[in-house]
N, C-alpha and C positions, 0 to 999 in steps of 0.2 A: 430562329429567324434566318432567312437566306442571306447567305454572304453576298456584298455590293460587287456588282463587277467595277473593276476598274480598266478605263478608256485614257486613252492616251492620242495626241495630235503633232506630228511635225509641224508646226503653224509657221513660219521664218526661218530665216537662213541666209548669213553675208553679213553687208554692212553694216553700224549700227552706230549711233552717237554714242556721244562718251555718257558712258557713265557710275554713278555714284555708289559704290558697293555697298553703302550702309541704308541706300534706301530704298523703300517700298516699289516704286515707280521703274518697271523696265527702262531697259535702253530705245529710242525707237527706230523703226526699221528704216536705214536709208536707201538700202540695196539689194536686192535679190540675188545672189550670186555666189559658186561654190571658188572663184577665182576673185582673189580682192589684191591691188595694186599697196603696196607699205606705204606708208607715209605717216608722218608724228601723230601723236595721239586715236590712231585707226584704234578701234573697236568692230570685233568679227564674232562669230559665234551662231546660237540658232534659241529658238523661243520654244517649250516645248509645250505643249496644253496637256495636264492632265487631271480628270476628273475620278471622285469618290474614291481617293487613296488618303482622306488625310489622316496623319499620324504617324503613315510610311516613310519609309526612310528610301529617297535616294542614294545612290552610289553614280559618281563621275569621275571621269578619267579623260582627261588632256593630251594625246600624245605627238610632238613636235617634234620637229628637226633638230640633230643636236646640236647644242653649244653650251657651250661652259658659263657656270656661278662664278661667283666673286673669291672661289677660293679655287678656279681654274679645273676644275672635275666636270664632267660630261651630266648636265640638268637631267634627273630620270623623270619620268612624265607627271603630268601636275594631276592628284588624286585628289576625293574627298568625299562627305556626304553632306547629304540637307534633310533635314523631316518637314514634311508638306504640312502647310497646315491649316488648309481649307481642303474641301471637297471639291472647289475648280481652282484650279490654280495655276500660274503659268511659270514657268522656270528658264530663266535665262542661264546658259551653259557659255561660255566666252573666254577673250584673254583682250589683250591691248599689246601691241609693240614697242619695244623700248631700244634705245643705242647698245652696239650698233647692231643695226635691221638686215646688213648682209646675213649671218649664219640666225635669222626669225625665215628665211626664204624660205619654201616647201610649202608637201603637206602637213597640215595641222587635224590630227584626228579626233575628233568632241562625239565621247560617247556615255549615253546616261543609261541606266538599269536599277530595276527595282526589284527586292526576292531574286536575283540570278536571273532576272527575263533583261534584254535588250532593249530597252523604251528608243532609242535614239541612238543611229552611229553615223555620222556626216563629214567627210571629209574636204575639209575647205583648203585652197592651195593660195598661199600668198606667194606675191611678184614684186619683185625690184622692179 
């Protein structure tokens, strides 16, 4: 049987309501935009569509401006994976800002890959 190709879609990108990490239902999209202003509870990030991969495992990588954890050492970038598990599927890649929001300033780099290939790399820059 011939292997599925699998498709993939930058679909959104920027603002995005708050949302609920345990559930099913994306964030939705308030803003179009690689420059997003800080303020309490922002949610930023991008929506990614990918089709005929499920099973696959995602790999993501977050990488921010630095500041320091709660035990005062310099945060190294937020990593991880997800396994897709439909055939269309949409994947929200994201953070929220938290206190204090001065050393959250910059760019924030949101990059997703699957098998070693680059699905997504978007550099979104938050402002004070």
């Amino acid at each position: 049987m011939a292997k599925k190709k699998i498709s993939w879609e930058l679909y959104s990108y920027g603002e995005y309501s708050s949302w609920e990490r345990q559930s099913k239902a994306l964030p939705k999209l308030l803003k179009i935009t690689d420059r997003v202003q800080i303020r309490p509870d922002l949610e930023f990030g991008y929506v990614l569509k990918i089709k005929g991969a499920k099973g696959k495992k995602v790999d993501f990588r977050i990488e921010h401006p630095p500041f320091k954890n709660t035990k005062g050492e310099t945060e190294p970038p937020f990593v991880g994976e997800y396994y897709v598990n439909s055939n269309d599927y949409e994947f929200f890649l994201g953070d929220t800002v938290w206190e204090p929001y001065d050393d959250k300033a910059g760019e924030w780099r949101l990059i997703t890959m699957m098998e070693g290939q680059v699905l997504a790399d978007k550099v979104i820059t938050l402002c004070l």
